[in-house]
RODRENNU-137396 format. One record per residue (C-alpha): x, y, z. Coordinates in steps of 0.1 Angstrom, whole numbers, plus 5000, padded with zeros to 4 digits. Layout:
# RODRENNU-137396
> c1|c2|c3
> X|Y|Z
...
//
This chain:
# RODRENNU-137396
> c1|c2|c3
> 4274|4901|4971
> 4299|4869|4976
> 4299|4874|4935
> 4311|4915|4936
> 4337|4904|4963
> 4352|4877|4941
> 4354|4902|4915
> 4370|4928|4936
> 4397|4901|4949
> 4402|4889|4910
> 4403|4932|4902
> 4433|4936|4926
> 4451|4904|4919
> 4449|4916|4879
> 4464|4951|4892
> 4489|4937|4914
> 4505|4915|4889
> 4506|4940|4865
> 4517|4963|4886
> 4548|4937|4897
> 4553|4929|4862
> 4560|4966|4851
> 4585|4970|4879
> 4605|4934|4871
> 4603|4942|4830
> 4621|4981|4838
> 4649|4972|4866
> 4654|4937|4868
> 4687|4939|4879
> 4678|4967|4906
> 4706|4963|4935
> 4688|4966|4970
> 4706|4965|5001
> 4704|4934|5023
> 4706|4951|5053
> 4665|4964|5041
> 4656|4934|5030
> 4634|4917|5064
> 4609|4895|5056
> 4580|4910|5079
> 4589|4942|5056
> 4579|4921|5023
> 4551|4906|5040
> 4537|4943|5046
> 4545|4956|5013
> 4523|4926|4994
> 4494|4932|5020
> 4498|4969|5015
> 4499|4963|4977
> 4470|4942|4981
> 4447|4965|4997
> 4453|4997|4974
> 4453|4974|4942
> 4414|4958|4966
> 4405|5000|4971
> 4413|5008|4931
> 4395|4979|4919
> 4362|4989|4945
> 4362|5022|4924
> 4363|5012|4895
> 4332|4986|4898
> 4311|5006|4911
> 4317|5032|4884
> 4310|5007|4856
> 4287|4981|4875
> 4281|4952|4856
> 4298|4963|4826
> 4331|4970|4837
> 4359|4958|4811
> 4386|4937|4822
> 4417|4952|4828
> 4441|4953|4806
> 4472|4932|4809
> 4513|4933|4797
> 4519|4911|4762
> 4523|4882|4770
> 4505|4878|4800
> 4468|4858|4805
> 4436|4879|4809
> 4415|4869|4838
> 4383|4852|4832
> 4349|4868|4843
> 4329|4864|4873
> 4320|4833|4864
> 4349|4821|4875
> 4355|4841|4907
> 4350|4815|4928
> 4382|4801|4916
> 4401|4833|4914
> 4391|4839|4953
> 4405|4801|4964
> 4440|4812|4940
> 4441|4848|4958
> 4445|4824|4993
> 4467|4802|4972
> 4490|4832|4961
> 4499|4840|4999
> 4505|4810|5009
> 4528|4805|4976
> 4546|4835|4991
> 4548|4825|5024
> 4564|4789|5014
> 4586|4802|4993
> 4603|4828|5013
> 4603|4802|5039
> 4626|4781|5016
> 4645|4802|4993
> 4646|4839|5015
> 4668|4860|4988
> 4646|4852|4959
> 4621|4879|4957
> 4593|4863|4948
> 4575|4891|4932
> 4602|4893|4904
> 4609|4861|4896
> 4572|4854|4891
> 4572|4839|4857
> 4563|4869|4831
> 4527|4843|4825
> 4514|4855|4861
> 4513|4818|4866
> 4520|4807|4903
> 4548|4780|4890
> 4572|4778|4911
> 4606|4795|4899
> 4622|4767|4877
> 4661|4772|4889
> 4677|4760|4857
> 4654|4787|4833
> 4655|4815|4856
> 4683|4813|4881
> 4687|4842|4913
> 4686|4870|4885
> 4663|4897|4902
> 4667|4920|4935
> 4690|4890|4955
> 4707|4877|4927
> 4736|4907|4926
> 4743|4918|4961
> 4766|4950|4971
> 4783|4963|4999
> 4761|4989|5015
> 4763|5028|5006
> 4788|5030|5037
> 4811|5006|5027
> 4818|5019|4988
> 4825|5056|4995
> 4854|5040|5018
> 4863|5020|4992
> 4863|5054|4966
> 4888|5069|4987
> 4903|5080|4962
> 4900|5101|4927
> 4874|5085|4905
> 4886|5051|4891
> 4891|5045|4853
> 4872|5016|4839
> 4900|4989|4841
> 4903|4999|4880
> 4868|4986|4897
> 4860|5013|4926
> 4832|4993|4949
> 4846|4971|4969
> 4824|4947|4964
> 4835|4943|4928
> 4863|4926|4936
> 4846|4896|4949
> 4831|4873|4916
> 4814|4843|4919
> 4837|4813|4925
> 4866|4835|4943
> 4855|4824|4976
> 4837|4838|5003
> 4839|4869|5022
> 4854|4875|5056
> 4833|4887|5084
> 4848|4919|5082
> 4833|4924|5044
> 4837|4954|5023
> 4825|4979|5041
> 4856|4977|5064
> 4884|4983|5045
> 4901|5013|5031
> 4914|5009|4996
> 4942|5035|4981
> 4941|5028|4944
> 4958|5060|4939
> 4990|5056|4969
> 4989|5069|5001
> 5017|5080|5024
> 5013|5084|5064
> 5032|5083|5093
> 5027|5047|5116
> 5005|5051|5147
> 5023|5060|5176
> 5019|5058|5214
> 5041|5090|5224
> 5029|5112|5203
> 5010|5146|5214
> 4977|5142|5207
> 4971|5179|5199
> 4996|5179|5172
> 4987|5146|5159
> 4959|5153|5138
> 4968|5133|5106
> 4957|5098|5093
> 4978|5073|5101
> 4987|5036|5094
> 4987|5008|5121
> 5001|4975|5106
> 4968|4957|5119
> 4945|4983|5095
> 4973|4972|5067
> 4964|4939|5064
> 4933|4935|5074
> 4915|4919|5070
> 4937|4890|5073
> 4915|4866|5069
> 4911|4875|5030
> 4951|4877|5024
> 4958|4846|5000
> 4993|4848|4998
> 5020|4872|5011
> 5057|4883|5003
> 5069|4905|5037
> 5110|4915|5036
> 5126|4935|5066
> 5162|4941|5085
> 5145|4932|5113
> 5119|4902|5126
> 5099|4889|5146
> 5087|4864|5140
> 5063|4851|5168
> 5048|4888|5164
> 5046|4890|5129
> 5028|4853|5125
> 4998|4866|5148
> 4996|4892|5122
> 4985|4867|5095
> 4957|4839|5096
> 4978|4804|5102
> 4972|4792|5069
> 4983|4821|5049
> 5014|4813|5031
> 5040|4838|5034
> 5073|4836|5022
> 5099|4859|5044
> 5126|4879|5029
> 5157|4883|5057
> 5190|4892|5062
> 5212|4862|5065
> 5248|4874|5086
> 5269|4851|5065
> 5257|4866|5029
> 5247|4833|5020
> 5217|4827|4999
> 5193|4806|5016
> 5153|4794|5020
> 5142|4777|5048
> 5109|4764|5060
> 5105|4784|5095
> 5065|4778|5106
> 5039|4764|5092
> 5032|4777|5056
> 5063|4803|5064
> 5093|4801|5040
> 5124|4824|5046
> 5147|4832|5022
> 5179|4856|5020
> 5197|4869|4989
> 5240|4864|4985
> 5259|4893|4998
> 5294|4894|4983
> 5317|4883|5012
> 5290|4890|5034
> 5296|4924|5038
> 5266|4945|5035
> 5226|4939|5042
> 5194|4930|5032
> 5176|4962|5044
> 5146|4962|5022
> 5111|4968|5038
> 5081|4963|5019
> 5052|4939|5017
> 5032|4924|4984
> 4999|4912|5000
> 4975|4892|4975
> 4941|4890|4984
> 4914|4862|4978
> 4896|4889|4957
> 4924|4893|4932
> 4936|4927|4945
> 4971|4932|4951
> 4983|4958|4981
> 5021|4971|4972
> 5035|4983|5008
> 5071|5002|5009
> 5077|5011|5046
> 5105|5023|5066
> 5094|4998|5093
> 5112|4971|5111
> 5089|4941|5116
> 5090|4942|5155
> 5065|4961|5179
> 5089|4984|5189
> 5088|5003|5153
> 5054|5000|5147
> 5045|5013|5184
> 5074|5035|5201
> 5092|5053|5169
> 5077|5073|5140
> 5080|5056|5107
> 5066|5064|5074
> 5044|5037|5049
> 5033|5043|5015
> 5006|5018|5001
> 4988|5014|4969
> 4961|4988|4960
> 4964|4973|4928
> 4934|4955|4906
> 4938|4925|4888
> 4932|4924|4851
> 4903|4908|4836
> 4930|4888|4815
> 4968|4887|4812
> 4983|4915|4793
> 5019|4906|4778
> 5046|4936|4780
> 5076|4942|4757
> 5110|4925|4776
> 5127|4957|4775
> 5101|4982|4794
> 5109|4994|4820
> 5082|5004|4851
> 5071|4999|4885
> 5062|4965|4882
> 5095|4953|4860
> 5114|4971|4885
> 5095|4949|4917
> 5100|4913|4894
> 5137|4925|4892
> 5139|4932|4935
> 5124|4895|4938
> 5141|4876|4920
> 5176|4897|4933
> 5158|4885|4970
> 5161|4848|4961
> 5119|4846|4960
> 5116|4825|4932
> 5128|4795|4945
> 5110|4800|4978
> 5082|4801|4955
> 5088|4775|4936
> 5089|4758|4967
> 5057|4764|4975
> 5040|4760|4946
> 5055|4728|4945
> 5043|4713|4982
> 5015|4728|5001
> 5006|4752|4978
> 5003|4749|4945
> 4972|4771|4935
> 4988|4804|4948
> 4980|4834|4928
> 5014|4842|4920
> 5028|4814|4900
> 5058|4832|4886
> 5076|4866|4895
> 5070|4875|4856
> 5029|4871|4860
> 5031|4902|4886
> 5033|4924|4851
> 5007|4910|4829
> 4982|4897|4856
> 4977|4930|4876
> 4970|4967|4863
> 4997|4987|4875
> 4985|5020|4851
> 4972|5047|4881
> 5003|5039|4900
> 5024|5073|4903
> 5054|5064|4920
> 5089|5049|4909
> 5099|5023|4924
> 5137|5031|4937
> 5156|4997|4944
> 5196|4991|4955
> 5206|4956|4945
> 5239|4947|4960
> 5265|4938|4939
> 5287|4953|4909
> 5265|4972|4882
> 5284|4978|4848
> 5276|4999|4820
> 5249|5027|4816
> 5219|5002|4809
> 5228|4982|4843
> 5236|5012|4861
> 5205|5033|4859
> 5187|5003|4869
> 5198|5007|4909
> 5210|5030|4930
> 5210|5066|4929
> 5215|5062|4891
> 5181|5050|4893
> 5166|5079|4915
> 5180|5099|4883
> 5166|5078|4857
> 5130|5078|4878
> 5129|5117|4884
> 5135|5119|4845
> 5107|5099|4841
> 5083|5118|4857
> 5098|5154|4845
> 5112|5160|4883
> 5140|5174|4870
> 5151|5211|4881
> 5139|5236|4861
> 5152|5266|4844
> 5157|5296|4870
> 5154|5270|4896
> 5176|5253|4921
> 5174|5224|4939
> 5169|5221|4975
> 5176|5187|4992
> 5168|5179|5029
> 5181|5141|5035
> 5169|5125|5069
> 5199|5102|5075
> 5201|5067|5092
> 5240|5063|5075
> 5256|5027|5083
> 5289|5024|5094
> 5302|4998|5119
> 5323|4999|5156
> 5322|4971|5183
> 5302|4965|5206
> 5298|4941|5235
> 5266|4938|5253
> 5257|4903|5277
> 5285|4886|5269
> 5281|4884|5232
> 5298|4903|5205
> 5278|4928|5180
> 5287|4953|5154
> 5273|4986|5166
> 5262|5010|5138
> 5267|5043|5130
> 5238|5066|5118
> 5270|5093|5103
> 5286|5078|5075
> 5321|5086|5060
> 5311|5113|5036
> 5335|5127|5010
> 5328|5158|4986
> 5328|5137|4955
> 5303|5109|4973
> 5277|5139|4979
> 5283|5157|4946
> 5275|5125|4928
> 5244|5119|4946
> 5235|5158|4939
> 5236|5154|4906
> 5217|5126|4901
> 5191|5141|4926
> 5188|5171|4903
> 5177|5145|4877
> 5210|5149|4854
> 5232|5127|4841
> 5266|5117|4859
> 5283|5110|4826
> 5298|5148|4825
> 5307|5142|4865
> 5324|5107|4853
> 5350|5122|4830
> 5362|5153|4853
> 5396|5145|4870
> 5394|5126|4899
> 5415|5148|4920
> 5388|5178|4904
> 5361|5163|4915
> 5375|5159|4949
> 5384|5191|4956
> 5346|5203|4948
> 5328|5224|4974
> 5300|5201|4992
> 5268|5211|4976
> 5236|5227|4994
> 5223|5197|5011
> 5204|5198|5045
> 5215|5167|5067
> 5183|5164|5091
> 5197|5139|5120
> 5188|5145|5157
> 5210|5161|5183
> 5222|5148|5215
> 5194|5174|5231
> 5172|5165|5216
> 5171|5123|5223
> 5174|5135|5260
> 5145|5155|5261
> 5120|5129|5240
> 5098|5108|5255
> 5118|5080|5255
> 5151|5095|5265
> 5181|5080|5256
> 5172|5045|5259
> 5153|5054|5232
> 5181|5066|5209
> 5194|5031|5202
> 5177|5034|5167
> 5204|5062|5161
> 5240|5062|5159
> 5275|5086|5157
> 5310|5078|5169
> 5322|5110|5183
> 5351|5105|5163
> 5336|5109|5130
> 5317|5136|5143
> 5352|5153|5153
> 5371|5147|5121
> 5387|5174|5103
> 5369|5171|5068
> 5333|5162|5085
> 5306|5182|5066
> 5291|5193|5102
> 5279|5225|5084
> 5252|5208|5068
> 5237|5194|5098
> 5203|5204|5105
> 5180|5194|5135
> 5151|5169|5127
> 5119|5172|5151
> 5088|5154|5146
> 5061|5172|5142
> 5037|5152|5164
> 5058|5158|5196
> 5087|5146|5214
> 5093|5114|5195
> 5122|5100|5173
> 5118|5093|5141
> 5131|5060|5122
> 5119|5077|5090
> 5143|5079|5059
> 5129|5106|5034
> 5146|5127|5014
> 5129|5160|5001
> 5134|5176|4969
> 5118|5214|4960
> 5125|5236|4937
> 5131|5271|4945
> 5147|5303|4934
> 5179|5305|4922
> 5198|5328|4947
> 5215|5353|4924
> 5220|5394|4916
> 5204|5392|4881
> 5186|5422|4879
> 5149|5423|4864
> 5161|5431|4827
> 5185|5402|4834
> 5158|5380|4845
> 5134|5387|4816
> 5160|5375|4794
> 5168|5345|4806
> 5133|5339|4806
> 5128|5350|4770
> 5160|5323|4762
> 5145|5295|4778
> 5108|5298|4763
> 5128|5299|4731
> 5149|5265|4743
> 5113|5245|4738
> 5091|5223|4767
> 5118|5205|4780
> 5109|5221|4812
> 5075|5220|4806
> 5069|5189|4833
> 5089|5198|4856
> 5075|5235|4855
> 5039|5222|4873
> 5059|5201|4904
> 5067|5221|4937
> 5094|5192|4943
> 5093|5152|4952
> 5100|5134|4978
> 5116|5099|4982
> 5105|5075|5012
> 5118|5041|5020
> 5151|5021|5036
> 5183|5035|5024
> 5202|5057|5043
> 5220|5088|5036
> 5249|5069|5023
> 5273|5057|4997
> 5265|5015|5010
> 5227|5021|5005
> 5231|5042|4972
> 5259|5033|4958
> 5294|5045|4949
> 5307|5054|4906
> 5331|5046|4891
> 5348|5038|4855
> 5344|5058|4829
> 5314|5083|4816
> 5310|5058|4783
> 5318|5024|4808
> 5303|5035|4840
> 5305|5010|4872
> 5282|5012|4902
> 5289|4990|4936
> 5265|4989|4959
> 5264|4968|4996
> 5230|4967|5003
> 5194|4961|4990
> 5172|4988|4993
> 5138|4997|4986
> 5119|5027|4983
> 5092|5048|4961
> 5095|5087|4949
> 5065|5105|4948
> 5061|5140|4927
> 5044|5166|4944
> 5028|5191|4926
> 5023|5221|4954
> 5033|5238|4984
> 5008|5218|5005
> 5019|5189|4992
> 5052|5193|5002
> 5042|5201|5036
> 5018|5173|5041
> 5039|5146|5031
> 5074|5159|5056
> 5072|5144|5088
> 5099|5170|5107
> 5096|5208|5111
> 5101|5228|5080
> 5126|5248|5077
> 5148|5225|5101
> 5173|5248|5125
> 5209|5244|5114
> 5234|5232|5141
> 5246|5257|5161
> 5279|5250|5165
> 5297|5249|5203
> 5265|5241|5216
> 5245|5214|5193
> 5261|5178|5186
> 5249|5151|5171
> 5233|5122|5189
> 5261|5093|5199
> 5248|5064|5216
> 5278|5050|5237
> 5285|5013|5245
> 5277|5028|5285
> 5244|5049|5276
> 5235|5009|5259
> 5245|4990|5289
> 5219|5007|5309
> 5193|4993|5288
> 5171|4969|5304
> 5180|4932|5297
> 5146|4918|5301
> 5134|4939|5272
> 5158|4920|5252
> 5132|4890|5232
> 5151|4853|5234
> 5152|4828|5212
> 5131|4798|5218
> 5148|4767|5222
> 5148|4744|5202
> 5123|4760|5175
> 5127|4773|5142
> 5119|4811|5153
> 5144|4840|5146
> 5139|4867|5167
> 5158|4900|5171
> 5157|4928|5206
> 5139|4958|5202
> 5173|4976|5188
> 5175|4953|5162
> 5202|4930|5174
> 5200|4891|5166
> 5198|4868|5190
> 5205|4835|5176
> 5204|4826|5139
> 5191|4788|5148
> 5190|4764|5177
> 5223|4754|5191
> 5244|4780|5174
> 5265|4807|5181
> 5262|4844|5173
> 5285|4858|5147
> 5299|4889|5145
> 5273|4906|5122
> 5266|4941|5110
> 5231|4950|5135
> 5213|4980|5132
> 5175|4989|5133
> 5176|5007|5105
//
């Protein structure tokens, strides 16, 4: 009897290893999920395993008695002996568990039914033969946390989609937030900023909050922020302390400078020519400890105030790092050439080299050039859209910046007007323009959302908008060119009414500026005016978008007419063949509606010149449909034009400002190295112990 029971224990040991030995030769690199994995669970499986391999073994002696062969075993592997050595088999059996047990006591993510050595000896697993390269050894995010990851289209093989992939061995640990928690946009995303006015029935849309921007923060490596406006205390909560970031600014002399502010903080602030002008950029490059690179353009302020009160608009794009550098030709020009080109115009390279040369020297980012060849930049869609300040001369400078550029990138991505079309250009404005302004005792520069715009400023940024050359526009006449009609452009800025009746009333206007009289004067485009209303309630928008669709040419061709026009441009080739699938794009980011953000021509159509005040940043997205179009506006489509006698734009006086309550105002600290600015935008202090300038201020 004890002999048939040793057998049976010997049987189902034989079966169970085989049995475990089938499933580790076909998956050994099966990924499990950790959250499963308990070790009561494993302990139930072995027993379970146990007693069906005890059950099939029962059946099978008793069907063959005495006789019974041994069962067969994988190549390779040791037959077991016969009952004559049962005894033995019965003490290993008790052995086997207790093998189990002590292992999964000391090493609990090996699986010790894998790594069993292919012999069905009871070794213990030899670390330097057969390392954790079973169930445990590769471990993923759950189910949960890769489709967030995959919110996008389906990634190409160069662009990892799990989140988890990003993490290799050696690249440091995870947060505590993990994978599962972030959202990753590997193909751009555009949504408005949270917002605490808005109407929750209206706001039904996806959002961005800074905090879900950079979270988690704990993983960001290295960061490069730039805004108009800081502050700072705020914005160094945002980051973990010993994240280095180095701060682009605006410096009120024009002066470039770096400084070290906080601890592992850096700010630095490009030349302005005589200081006239600004450093307006907004936009963040956030390098994660997993190699991942998140591009952020924003029309943001980096104070609560935008991020919380006013509607703004973000567009973000992860990008994945290569396996290995990839070198690109000098002369190409893309998205990521045209972000080296912003930093280095931003005085960041010697703020990194600072870095890299004290605290910090194992940054991901050792050079502005390695931005190109170490990260993938292939699924992004976008152009980039930068104004450097400064004089631009000649054609291959000039379409470089400006709105020579926003040519140049609509070209790029067949967005120009097509045959039989037109263009139709709404422009959110935030224009810049400058009158004093006094307020508790120190002196300011106010500034003027309604710029000084001429017919020939307007018809050379229409032209370039419709994705054609200025050259033609360059040699016509000056005195031709301004005595042109002002082209059908929608100006979308918000009336007086308007500011009243938003949540935030006039107070809340301070964002927005017009001097009466500019508003008054007697060659003021005010026909092309339009109202601008959010469409998530009564709240004021900070965003600066400009949309461009393509519609019908408004004519009297009659149908014969028509056909033939058609007929004559099939027969003109494909040159509108890209341009023929968009609806339209739309361009998002910091400039204004104006000839300081954009730029200004001049010269010659074979020696063209371009002078531009301020640096700017923004992206251009094509859209390929109606919906599109109407997705990515944030104000109601079609705006209402002005009325005139009874709709004026909004003018913020120096009295409507005085009402504002001082203790809103931030202050600077005494004595520390923090730059801070009021929720309006204006400075307060550029260091300890010195006096405000006069300085061009505007929340823009």
């Amino acid at each position: 009897m004890d002999n048939s029971m040793d057998d049976d224990i010997a049987r189902a040991i034989a079966l169970s290893l085989q049995e475990s030995n089938s499933r580790s030769t076909t998956a050994p690199h099966e990924v499990i999920d950790l959250a499963t994995d308990d070790e009561d669970d494993e302990d139930a499986r072995f027993q379970a395993e146990l007693q069906r391999a005890i059950e099939a073994s029962k059946q099978g002696t008793h069907a063959t008695a005495a006789t019974a062969p041994q069962p067969t075993m994988p190549a390779g592997t040791h037959t077991f002996p016969s009952s004559s050595t049962a005894p033995v088999l019965s003490d290993r059996a008790k052995m086997e568990q207790e093998r189990i047990a002590r292992l999964k006591r000391l090493h609990p993510d090996i699986d010790p039914g894998v790594n069993r050595a292919a012999d069905g000896s009871d070794d213990e697993v030899d670390g330097g033969q057969q390392p954790r390269d079973a169930k445990r050894q590769r471990i993923s995010s759950s189910r949960v946390g890769a489709r967030r990851a995959n919110v996008s289209a389906p990634v190409s093989s160069s662009t990892p989609a799990p989140a988890s992939t990003y993490r290799g061995a050696g690249q440091g640990a995870a947060s505590s937030s993990g994978a599962a928690s972030r959202n990753l946009y590997f193909d751009g995303e555009l949504r408005q900023t949270a917002n605490k006015h808005v109407d929750p029935q209206r706001d039904r849309r996806p959002v961005f909050r800074l905090t879900d921007i950079l979270a988690p923060k704990e993983d960001i490596e290295f960061a490069i922020v730039s805004a108009f406006c800081w502050s700072y205390q705020w914005m160094y909560g945002m980051f973990s302390p010993d994240t280095p970031v180095i701060a682009v600014d605006h410096d009120p002399r024009g002066n470039a400078t770096i400084k070290a502010i906080l601890p592992n903080w850096i700010r630095t602030t490009p030349f302005l020519r005589n200081g006239f002008g600004c450093m307006h950029m907004k936009f963040m490059l956030l390098f994660y400890k997993d190699g991942r690179l998140r591009v952020v353009v924003s029309t943001a302020n980096l104070v609560e105030y935008d991020w919380r009160d006013i509607e703004n608009s973000v567009w973000v794009q992860d990008i994945p790092k290569r396996p290995s550098p990839v070198n690109h030709p000098a002369n190409t020009e893309d998205f990521a050439s045209a972000m080296v080109r912003v930093l280095h115009a931003l005085n960041v390279a010697p703020a990194l080299i600072n870095m890299l040369r004290n605290d910090h020297p194992n940054l991901p980012l050792q050079r502005l050039e390695d931005l190109r060849s170490h990260w993938d930049f292939s699924r992004v869609k976008a152009a980039l859209v930068p104004s450097i300040a400064g004089k631009h001369e000649g054609w291959p400078k000039v379409i470089l910046t400006g709105h020579t550029r926003l040519m140049k990138a609509l070209l790029d991505m067949e967005a120009i007007v097509p045959k039989e079309k037109e263009l139709a250009l709404e422009c959110q404005v935030r224009p810049i323009d400058a009158a004093p302004l006094t307020l508790v005792g120190l002196t300011y520069v106010q500034g003027s959302s309604i710029g000084n715009y001429s017919t020939t400023w307007v018809n050379e940024f229409f032209i370039s908008a419709r994705g054609e050359s200025t050259q033609s526009w360059l040699e016509t006449p000056r005195t031709r060119r301004a005595k042109a009609p002002y082209p059908a452009i929608k100006i979308l800025f918000p009336t007086a009414q308007y500011v009243r009746d938003s949540v935030l009333g006039e107070s809340g206007g301070g964002t927005m500026f017009c001097r009466r009289k500019q508003w008054e004067g007697a060659n003021f485009p005010r026909q092309l005016f339009h109202q601008t209303r959010s469409k998530r309630g009564r709240v004021l928008m900070h965003s600066k978008m400009i949309l461009g669709t393509f519609k019908d040419k408004t004519g009297t061709l009659d149908n014969r007419q028509r056909a033939s026009t058609a007929s004559n441009s099939e027969r003109d080739g494909n040159e509108d063949a890209g341009s023929a699938k968009l609806a339209g794009w739309a361009y998002v980011g910091s400039h204004n509606f104006t000839p300081s953000a954009w730029g200004t021509l001049s010269g010659s159509g074979f020696n063209p010149v371009l002078n531009i005040n301020n640096y700017e940043l923004g992206v251009v997205i094509p859209l390929h449909s109606q919906e599109e179009v109407d997705r990515v506006t944030c104000w109601e489509r079609p705006p209402q034009k002005y009325v005139a006698g009874r709709d004026e734009p909004w003018a913020m006086s120096a009295q409507t400002f005085g009402r504002v309550d001082k203790s809103s105002l931030d202050s600077k600290e005494a004595g520390s190295s923090i730059y801070v600015r009021d929720r309006f935008g204006f400075g307060v202090g550029d260091e300890p112990g010195k006096a405000n300038r006069k300085r061009p201020i505007v929340s823009e």
